[in-house]
N, C-alpha and C positions, 0 to 999 in steps of 0.2 A: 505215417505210422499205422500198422495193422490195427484195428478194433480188433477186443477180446470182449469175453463173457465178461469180465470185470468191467470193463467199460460198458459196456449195458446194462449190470445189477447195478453200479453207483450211479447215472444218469436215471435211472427209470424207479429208486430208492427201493430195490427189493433187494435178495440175494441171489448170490452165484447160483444156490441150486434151486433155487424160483425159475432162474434163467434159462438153465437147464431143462427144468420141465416143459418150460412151453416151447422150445426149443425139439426136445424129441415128443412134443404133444401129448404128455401125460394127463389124465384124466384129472389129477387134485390138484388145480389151478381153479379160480374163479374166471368167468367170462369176461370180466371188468382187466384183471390182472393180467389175460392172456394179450386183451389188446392192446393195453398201457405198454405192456413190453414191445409186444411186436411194429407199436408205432416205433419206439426208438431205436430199434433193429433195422429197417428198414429208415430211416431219420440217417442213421452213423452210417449206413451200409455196410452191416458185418453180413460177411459170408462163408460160412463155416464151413470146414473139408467136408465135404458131402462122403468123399471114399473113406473117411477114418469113422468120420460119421456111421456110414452104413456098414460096416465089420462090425461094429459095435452093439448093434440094433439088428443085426440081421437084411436091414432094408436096401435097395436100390434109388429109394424117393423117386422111381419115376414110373406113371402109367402110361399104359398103354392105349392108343386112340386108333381102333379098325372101323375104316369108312370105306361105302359104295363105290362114291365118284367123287373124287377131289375137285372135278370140273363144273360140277354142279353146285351152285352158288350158295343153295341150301346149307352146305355140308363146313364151307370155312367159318362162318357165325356159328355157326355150333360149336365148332372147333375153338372158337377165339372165345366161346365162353368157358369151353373145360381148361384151354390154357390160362384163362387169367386168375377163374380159380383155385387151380392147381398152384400155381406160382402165389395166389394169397397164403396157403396154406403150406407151402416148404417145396413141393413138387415138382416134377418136369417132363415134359410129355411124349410121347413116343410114340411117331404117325406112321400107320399104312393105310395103304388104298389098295380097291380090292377088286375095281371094276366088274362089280357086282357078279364077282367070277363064284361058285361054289368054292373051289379047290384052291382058289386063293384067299378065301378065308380061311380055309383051316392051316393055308402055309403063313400067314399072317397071326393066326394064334399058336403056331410053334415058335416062329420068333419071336413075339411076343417074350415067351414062356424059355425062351433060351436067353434072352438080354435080363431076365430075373425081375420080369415087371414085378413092383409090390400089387397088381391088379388092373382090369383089364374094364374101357367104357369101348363097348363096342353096336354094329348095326348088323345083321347078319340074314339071310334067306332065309327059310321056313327048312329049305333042305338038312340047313347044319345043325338042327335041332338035337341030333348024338352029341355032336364037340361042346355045346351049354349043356347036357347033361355030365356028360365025364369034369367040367367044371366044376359044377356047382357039386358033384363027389367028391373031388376032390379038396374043396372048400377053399376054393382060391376065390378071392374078391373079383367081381364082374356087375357091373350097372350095362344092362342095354340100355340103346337110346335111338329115337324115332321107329326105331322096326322091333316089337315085343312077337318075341315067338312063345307062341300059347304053349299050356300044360310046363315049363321049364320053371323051377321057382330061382327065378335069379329077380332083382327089381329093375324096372325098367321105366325108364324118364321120357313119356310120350305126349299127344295128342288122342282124343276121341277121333280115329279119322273116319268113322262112319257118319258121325252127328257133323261132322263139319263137312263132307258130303252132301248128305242129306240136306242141310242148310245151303248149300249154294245151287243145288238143283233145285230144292223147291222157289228158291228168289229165282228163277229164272221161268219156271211155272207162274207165279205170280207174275211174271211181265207178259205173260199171255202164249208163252210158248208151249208147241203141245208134241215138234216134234223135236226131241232130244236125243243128243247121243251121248259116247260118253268114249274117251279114248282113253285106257286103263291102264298102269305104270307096270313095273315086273310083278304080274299077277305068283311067283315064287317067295312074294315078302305075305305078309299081313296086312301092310300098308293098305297096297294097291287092293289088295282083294275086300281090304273096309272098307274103302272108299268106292269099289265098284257096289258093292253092298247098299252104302247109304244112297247112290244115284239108282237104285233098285228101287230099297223103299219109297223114296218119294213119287218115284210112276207109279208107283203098286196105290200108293194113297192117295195119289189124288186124280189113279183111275184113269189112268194114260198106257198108250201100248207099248210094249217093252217090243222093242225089235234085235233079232242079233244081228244084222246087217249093221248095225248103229252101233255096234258093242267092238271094239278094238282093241286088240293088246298089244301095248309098245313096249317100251322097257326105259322111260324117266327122260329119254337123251330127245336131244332136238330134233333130229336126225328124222324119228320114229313120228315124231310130233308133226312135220313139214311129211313126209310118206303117208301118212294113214290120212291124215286131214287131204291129203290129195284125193284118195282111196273113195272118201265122201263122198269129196264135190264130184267125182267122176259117174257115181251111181245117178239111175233115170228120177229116182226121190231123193232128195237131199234132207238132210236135219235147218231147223233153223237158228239150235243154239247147239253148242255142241261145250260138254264139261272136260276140258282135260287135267289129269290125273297129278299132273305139276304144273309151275310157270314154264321151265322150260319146251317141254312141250308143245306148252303154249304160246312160245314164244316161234316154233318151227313151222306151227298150223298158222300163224298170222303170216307166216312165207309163204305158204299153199294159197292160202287165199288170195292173198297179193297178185300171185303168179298166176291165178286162172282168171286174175279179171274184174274180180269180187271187193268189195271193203266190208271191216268191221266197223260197226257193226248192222251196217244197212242191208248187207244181204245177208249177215249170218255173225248171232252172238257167240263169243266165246269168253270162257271163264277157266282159271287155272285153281292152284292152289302150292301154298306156303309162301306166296308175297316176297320174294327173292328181289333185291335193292333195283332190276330192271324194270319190275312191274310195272314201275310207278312214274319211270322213264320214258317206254317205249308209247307212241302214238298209235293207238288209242292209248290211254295208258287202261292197265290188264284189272278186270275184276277178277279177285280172285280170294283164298280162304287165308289171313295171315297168321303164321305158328312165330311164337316167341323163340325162335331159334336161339338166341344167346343165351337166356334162359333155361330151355332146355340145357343146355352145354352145363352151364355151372351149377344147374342144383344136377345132373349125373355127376359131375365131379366131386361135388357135396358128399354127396352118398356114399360114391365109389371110396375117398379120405377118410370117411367115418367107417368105413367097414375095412380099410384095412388097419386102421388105429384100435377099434373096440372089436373083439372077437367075437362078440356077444348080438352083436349089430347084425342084422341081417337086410332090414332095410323094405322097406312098401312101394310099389309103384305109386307113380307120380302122374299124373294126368293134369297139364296144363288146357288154360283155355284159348284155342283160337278165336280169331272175328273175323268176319264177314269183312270185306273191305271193297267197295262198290266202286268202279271207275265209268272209264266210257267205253267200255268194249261189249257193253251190253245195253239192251234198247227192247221199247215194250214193242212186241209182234201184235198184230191184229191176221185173224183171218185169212182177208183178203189182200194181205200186204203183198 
C-alpha cells in the first residue's frame, strides 16, 4: 500500500499540514520537528510525485553539478558529497563534465538552465567570469566550489590554496631542500595560480632562488605530470624536491622518474596535493596537502538548498581547512647528497 501524508502526520504525532511544510521546506517548522518527521519519511519510504510536486512550487528539486574532470579522483568525492546532501534535503543532481573546456562551461550552464535547475554548484576557469556575473544578475542561486573566481559575489565552498602551498614547500625546505620546483595545474583557474603563489612565497622567505626553468604549467591530468617531470630530469641542473600542483600529477611525475632510472625519494622528493584515495596506495605512498573533499561537496550543497528555499540567503564563502599529510615520498636532502 502507497504511504501518504497521513501516514506520516499519525506515525510521527503531528499534522497533515506540519507534514506538509517540512515536506515543501517551509521556514515555520522547528529544527527538532523537521527531523522527527523526515526520520519517518524516510523510515515508511514515502515518496512524493516530485512533477505534481514541482507545478506546484514552481520547482525542479534538482541542481545542477558542473565539474573540470570527472577523471580526476578529486572531483567524485565532492560529488558524492553534494549528492548525499542533496538527496538529505529532497533533491537530485544533475552532472556535467566540462574538461576544463572554456566553451563547455558555458554550454553546461545553458543546459543547466534549460533542464530548469532550481540552482547551480559549479567549478569554472577564471575565463568564464562574464556567465557568473550575468548569474548572479540574474539572481539565480549558484555556490562555486574548489575554483572561486575573484571579484564575482556569488559564495563559494573552498580551501586557502595558497597557505596549503606554502605549507608544503616550506616542509620540504625544512627537510633541507634548496632546489625546488614546482609544476603548476591550469594556471586559467585561481587554483593553480594560489598555489603557484604560496610555492612563491616560501622561496621568497626563506631566501631561496626562484628559477623559471623550475616553474612548469600542466593542466591537473597525468599526462602533463609524467611530460614536464620528464622535462626536469632532462635539464644539465635538476631540482631535488619538486611540488606538483595535484596528486594526479603526481602520480604521472613518479612515471618519469621511474622511467629515467631514478627513485623517490633517494634521488628526488616529490609532493602533490588534495590527498586523492591513491595517495596513500601508491609506493612510495604520496606526501601531499589533504582537502576535505566530501565536505567540501555537502556544505556547497548546504548552501546552494538554503539559497534556493530563503530568497533572502545569499550566503558567505566557506573556507575549509586542509593538512599537511606526510608520507614516504619525501626524505631530508643534505648538501652533499
Amino acid at each position: 500500500m502507497k504511504v501518504t501524508i497521513k501516514d506520516i502526520a499519525k506515525e510521527a504525532g503531528v499534522s497533515i499540514t506540519t507534514v506538509s511544510r517540512v515536506l515543501n521546506n517551509k521556514p515555520d517548522v522547528s529544527d527538532n520537528t523537521k527531523e522527527e518527521v523526515q526520520k519517518v519519511i524516510n523510515r515508511l519510504g514515502y515518496n512524493p510525485n516530485g512533477v505534481a510536486r514541482g507545478l506546484v512550487l514552481k520547482k525542479t528539486y534538482t541542481i545542477g553539478l558542473i565539474i573540470p574532470d570527472i577523471s580526476n579522483p578529486f572531483f567524485p568525492e565532492v560529488a558524492r558529497g553534494i549528492e548525499d546532501k542533496a538527496k538529505e534535503l529532497g533533491y537530485s543532481v544533475i552532472f556535467c563534465n566540462t574538461d576544463n573546456n572554456k566553451e563547455e562551461e558555458r554550454e553546461a550552464i545553458e543546459l543547466m538552465r534549460s533542464k530548469q535547475v532550481d540552482g547551480m554548484i559549479l567549478s569554472l576557469s577564471i575565463g568564464n567570469k562574464e556567465e557568473l556575473h550575468k548569474l548572479a544578475k540574474a539572481n539565480f542561486p549558484v555556490v562555486q566550489i574548489d575554483r572561486k573566481i575573484p571579484e564575482v559575489e556569488l559564495p563559494a565552498v573552498t580551501i586557502n590554496n595558497k597557505t596549503s602551498a606554502y605549507q608544503i614547500t616550506s616542509y620540504l625546505i625544512e627537510l633541507g631542500h634548496t632546489k625546488l620546483a614546482h609544476i603548476a595545474g591550469d594556471l586559467a583557474t585561481k587554483t593553480a595560480r594560489d598555489r603557484l603563489s604560496g610555492f612563491r612565497q616560501a622561496i621568497d622567505e626563506f631566501g631561496l632562488e626562484y628559477s623559471d626553468n623550475w616553474v612548469l604549467k600542466g593542466d591537473y591530468s597525468k599526462e602533463s605530470g609524467y611530460k614536464l617531470m620528464t622535462t626536469l630530469l632532462e635539464q644539465s641542473q635538476r631540482p631535488t624536491a619538486v611540488f606538483m600542483a595535484n596528486d594526479l600529477m603526481a602520480i604521472g611525475a613518479y612515471g618519469a622518474v621511474f622511467d629515467s632510472g631514478l627513485k623517490v625519494p633517494e634521488d628526488i622528493s616529490i609532493v602533490g596535493h588534495d590527498d586523492i584515495d591513491i595517495a596513500s596506495a601508491i609506493r612510495p605512498g604520496l606526501t601531499t596537502i589533504m582537502q576535505p573533499k566530501y565536505k567540501l561537496g555537502m556544505t556547497a550543497a548546504e548552501i546552494l538548498i538554503k539559497r534556493i528555499n530563503e530568497s533572502n540567503f545569499i550566503g558567505d564563502d566557506v573556507i575549509l581547512k586542509p593538512k599537511l599529510q606526510i608520507r614516504s615520498s619525501t626524505k631530508e636532502w643534505q648538501a652533499n647528497a
